[in-house]
NUVEX-103585 format. One line per 4 residues: number of its first residue (from 0); their letters; for each residue x, y, z negated of N, C-alpha, C, O. Coordinates in steps of 0.02 Angstrom, whole numbers, m for minus. Each point is the difference from the previous one (the first is absolute). Layout:
N
NUM) a) X Y Z X Y Z X Y Z X Y Z | ... $
//
This chain:
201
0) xxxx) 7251 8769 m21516 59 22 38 30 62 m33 m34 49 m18 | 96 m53 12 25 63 m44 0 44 51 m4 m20 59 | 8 87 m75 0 59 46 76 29 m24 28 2 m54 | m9 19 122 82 37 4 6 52 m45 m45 42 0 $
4) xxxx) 105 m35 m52 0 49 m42 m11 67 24 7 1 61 | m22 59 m87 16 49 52 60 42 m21 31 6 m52 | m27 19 110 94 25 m8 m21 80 m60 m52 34 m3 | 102 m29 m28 m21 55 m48 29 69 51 43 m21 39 $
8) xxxx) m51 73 m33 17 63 22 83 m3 m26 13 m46 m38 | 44 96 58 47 13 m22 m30 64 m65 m49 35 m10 | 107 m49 m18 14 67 m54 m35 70 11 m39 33 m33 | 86 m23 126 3 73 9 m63 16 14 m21 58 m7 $
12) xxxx) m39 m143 42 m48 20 10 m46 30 m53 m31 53 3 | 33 m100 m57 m33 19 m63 10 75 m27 m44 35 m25 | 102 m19 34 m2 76 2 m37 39 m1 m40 26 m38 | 63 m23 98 m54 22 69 m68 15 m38 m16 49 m34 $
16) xxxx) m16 m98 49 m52 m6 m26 m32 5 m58 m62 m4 1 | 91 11 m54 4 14 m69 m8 97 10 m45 42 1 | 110 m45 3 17 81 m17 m9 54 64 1 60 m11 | m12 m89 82 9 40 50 m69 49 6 4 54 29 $
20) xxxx) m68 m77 m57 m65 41 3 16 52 m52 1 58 19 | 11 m69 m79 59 48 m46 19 53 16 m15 54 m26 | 66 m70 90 56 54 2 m35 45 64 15 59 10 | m55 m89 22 m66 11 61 m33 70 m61 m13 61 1 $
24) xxxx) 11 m97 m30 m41 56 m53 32 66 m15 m22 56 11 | 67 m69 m34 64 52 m16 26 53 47 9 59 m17 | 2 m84 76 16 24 70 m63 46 32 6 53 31 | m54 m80 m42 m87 25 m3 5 82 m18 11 54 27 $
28) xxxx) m29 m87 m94 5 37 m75 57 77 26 m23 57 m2 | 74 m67 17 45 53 7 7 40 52 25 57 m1 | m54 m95 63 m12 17 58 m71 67 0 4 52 33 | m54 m68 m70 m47 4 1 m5 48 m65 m43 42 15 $
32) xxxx) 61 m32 m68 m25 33 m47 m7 48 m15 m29 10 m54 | 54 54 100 m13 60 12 m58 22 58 m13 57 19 | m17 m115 0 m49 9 50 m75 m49 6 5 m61 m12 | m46 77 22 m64 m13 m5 m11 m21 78 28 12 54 $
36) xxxx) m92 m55 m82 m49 m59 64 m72 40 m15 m21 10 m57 | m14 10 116 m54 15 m14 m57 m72 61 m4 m11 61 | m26 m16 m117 m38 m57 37 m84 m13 m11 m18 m37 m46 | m30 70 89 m36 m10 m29 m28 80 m60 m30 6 m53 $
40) xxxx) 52 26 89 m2 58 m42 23 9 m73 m18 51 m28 | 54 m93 m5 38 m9 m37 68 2 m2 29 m39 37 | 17 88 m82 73 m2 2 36 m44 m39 m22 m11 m57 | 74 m17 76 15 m56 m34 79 4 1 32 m11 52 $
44) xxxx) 1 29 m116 77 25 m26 14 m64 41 m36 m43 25 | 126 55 m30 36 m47 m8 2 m63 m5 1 m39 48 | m2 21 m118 m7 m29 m33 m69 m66 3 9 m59 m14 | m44 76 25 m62 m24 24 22 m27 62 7 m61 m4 $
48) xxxx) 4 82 53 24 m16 55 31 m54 m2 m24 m56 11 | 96 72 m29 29 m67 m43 m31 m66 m6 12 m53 31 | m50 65 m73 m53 m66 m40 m32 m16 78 21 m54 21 | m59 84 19 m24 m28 47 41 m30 31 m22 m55 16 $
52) xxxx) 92 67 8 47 m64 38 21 m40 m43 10 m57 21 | 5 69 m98 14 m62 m33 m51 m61 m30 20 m49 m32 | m59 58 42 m65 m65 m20 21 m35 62 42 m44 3 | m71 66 42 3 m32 66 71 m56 9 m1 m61 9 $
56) xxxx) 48 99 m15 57 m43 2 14 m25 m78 32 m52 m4 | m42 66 m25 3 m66 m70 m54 m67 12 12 m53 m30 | m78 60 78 m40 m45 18 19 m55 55 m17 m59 7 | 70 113 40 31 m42 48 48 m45 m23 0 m57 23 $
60) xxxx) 50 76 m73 66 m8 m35 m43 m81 m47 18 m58 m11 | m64 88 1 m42 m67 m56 m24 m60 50 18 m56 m19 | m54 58 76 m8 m32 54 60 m34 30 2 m61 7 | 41 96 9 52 m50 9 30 m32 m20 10 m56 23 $
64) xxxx) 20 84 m87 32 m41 m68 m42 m88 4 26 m55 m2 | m98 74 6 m44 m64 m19 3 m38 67 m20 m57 m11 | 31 61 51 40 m28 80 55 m15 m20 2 m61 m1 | 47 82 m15 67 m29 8 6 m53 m55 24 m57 9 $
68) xxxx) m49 84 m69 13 m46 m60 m59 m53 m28 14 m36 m48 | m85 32 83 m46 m19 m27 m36 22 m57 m39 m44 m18 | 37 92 m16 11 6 m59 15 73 m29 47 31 24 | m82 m5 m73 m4 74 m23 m30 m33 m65 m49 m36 m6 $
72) xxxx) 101 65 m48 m18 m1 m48 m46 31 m29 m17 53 27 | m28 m78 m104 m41 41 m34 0 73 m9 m48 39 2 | 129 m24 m17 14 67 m8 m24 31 46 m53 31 m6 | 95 m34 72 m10 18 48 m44 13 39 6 49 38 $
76) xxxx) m68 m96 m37 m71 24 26 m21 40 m81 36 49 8 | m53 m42 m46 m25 49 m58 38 75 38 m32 41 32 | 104 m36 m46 34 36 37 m52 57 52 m32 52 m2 | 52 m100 41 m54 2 69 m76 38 7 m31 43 32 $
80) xxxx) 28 m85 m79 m88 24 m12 3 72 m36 m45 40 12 | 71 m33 m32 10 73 m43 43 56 45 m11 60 m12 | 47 m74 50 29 22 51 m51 52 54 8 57 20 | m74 m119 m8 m38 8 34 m51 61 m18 m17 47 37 $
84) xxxx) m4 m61 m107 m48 18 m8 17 68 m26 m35 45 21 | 88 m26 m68 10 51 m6 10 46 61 m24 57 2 | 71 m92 64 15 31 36 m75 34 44 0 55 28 | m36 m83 m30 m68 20 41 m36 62 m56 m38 46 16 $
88) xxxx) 56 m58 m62 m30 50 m54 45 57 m7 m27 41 m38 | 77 m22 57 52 48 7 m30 22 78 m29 54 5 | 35 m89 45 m40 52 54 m90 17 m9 m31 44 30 | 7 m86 m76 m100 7 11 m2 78 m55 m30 54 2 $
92) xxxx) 76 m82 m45 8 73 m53 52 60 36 m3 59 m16 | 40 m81 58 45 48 6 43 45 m43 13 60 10 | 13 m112 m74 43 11 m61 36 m57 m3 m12 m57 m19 | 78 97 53 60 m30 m27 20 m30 m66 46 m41 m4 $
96) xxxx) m90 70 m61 13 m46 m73 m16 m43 m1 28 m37 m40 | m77 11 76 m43 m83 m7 55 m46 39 m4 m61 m10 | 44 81 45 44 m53 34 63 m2 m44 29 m54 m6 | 1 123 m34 38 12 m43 m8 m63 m60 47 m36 m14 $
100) xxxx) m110 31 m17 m17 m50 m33 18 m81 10 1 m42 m45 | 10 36 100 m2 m86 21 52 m19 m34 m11 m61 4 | 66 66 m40 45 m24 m20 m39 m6 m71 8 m58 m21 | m40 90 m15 m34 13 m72 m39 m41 7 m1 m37 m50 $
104) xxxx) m58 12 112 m38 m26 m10 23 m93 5 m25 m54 m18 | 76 72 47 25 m76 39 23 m47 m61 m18 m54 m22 | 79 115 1 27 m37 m58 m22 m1 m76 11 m35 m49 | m45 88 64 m44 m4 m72 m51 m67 m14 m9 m37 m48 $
108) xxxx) m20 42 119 m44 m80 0 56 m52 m17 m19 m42 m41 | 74 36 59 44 m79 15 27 6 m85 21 m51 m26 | m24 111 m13 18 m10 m80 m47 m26 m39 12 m39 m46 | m91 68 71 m44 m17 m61 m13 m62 48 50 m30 m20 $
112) xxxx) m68 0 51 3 m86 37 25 m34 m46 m32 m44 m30 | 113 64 12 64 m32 m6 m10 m9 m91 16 m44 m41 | m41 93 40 0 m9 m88 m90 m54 m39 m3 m27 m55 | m59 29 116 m33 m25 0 37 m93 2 4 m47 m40 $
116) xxxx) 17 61 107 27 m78 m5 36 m33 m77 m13 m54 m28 | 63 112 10 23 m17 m61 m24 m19 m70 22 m40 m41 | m81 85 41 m43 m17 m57 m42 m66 m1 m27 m34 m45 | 32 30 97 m49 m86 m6 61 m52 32 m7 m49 37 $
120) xxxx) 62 76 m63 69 m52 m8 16 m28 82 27 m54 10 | m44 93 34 31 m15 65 37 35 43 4 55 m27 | 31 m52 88 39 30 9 m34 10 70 m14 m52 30 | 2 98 m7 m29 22 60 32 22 51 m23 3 57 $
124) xxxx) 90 19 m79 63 14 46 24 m46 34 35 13 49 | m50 m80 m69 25 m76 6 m55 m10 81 16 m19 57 | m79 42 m84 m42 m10 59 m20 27 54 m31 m24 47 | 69 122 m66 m26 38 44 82 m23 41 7 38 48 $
128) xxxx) 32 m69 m52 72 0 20 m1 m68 48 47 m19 36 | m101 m9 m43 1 m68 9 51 m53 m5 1 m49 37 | 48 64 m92 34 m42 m56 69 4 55 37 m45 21 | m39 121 m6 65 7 63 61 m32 m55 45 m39 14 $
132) xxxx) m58 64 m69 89 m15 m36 m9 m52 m38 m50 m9 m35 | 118 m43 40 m26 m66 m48 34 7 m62 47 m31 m23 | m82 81 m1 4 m8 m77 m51 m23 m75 m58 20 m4 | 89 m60 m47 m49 m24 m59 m72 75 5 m10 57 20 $
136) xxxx) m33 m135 m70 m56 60 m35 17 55 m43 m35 48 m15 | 107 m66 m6 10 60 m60 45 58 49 32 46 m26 | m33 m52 67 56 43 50 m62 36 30 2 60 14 | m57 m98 m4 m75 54 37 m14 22 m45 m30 54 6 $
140) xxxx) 40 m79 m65 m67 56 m54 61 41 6 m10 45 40 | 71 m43 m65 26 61 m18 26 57 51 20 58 m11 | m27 m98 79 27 56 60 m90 18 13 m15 55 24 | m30 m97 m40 m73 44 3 7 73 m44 m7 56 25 $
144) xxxx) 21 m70 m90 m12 53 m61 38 55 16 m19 54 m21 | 75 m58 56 44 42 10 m19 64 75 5 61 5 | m25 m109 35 m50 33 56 m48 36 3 m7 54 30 | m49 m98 m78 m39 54 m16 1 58 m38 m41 46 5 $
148) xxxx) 89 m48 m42 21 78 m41 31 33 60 2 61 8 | 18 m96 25 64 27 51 m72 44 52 m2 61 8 | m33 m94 11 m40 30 71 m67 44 m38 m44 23 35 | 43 m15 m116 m32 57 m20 38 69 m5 m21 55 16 $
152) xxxx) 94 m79 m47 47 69 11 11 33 70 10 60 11 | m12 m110 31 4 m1 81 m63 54 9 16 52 28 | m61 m56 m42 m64 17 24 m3 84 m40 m2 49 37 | 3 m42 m108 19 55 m34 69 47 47 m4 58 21 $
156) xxxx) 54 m99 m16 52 37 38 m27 27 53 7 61 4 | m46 m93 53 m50 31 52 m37 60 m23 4 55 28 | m34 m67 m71 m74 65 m21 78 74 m12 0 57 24 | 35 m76 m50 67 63 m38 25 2 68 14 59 9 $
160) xxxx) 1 m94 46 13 39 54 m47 49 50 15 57 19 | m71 m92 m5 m41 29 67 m36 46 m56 m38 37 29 | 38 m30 m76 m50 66 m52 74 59 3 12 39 46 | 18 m46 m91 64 70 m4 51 m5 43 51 27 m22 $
164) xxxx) m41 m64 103 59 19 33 m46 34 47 m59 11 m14 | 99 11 92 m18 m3 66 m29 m45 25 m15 m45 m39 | m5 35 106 m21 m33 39 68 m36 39 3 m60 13 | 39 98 m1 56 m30 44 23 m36 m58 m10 m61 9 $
168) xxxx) 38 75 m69 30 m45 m60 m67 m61 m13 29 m55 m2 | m63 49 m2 m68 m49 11 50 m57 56 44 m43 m7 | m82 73 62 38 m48 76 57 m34 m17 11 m57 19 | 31 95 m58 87 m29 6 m7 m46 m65 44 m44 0 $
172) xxxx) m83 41 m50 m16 m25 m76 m44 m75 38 16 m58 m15 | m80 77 70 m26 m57 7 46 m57 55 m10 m61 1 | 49 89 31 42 m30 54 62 m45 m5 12 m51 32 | 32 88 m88 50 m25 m8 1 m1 m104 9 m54 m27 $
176) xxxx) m16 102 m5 2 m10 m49 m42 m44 m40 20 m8 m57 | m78 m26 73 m48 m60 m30 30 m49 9 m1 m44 m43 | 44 37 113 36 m57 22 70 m15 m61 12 m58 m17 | 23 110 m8 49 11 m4 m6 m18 m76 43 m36 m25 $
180) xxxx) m99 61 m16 m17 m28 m46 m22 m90 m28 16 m37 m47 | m56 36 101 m18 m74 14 71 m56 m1 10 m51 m33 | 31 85 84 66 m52 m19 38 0 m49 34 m50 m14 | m33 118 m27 50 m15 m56 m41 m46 m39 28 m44 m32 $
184) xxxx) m95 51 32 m38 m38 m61 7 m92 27 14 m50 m34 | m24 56 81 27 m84 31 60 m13 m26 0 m57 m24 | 59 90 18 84 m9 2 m13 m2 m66 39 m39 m28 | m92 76 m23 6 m17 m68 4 m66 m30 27 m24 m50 $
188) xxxx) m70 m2 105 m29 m55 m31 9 m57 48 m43 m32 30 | 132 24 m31 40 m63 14 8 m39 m39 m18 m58 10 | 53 82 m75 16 m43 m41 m63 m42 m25 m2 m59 m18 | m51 109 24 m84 m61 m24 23 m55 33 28 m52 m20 $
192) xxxx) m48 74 82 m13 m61 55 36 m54 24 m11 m52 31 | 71 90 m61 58 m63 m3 14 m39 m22 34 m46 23 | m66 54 m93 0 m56 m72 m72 m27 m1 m7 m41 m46 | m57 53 88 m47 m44 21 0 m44 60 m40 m41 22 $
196) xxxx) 86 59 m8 20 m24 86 m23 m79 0 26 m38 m41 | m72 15 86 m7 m75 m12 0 m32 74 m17 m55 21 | 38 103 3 m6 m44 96 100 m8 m2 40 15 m45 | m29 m46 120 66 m4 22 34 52 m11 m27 51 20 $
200) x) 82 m45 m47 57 49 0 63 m24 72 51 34 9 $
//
């Protein structure tokens, strides 16, 4: 018996849920960063603070996503998992740099993956994506090769922010400027995907 498709979320929901634990963070983060939590006989900045409401709601945000849509990609639980674990290691340590890191550690892993896959002539982007875009094998190897250089500079660009800026330039770099980066590098790479294009136009 076939089972009823399930209805996908709107747009605004995906949002939502994407970016709203994010900006939860941000709002946190600013609210909070001139003032300390003492828990446990321990003081705990800002910042820290922060991280404790944003795991929580990136776990909820991940939980539902997999309700509405069936479905959470590879990325996305790795994501997740690193999300997690750093985030518990930023309050057990009570150092804000170990959570600073998650972008270094995240994407640094998804480059050397990406270049592993490559060397033994496969495309791992193809699989961690679960073949979201229908494009040729020569359109994965080369939007692979390009990624993974892309999410090691990604990861280097991280270490040159949270080492020589602020903490508030950090927040505004992990919030909106990773994002902001991330899309131009997508918008780069139209014309690839356009000339591998192998599904319906």
């Amino acid at each position: 018996m076939t089972q009823p498709q399930r209805q996908q979320p709107s747009a605004l929901t995906r949002q939502l849920l994407e970016f709203g634990p994010l900006l939860i963070f941000l709002a946190v983060y600013l609210y909070m960063r001139d003032a300390t939590v003492t828990w446990g006989g321990t003081e705990y900045g800002g910042f820290v603070v922060a991280v404790v409401v944003f795991v929580p709601l990136q776990v909820a945000s991940a939980i539902a996503m997999r309700i509405l849509t069936g479905r959470l990609s590879r990325m996305q639980l790795v994501t997740l998992i690193m999300v997690i674990v750093l985030g518990l290691a930023t309050v057990l340590f009570n150092d804000e740099r170990v959570f600073k890191m998650k972008s270094t550690f995240i994407f640094g892993l998804f480059g050397i993956l990406l270049f592993i896959g490559l060397w033994r002539g496969q495309s791992w982007l193809a699989f961690v994506l679960d073949q979201a875009l229908p494009i040729d094998h020569e359109g994965w190897m080369i939007l692979t090769r390009r990624m993974a250089w892309f999410f090691l500079v990604f990861a280097a660009m991280n270490e040159v922010v949270w080492r020589n800026f602020s903490t508030d330039t950090y927040v505004l770099w992990d919030t909106f400027g990773q994002m902001a980066v991330m899309f131009l590098f997508l918008i780069s790479n139209y014309k690839l995907i356009e000339k591998h294009w192998i599904g319906e136009r």
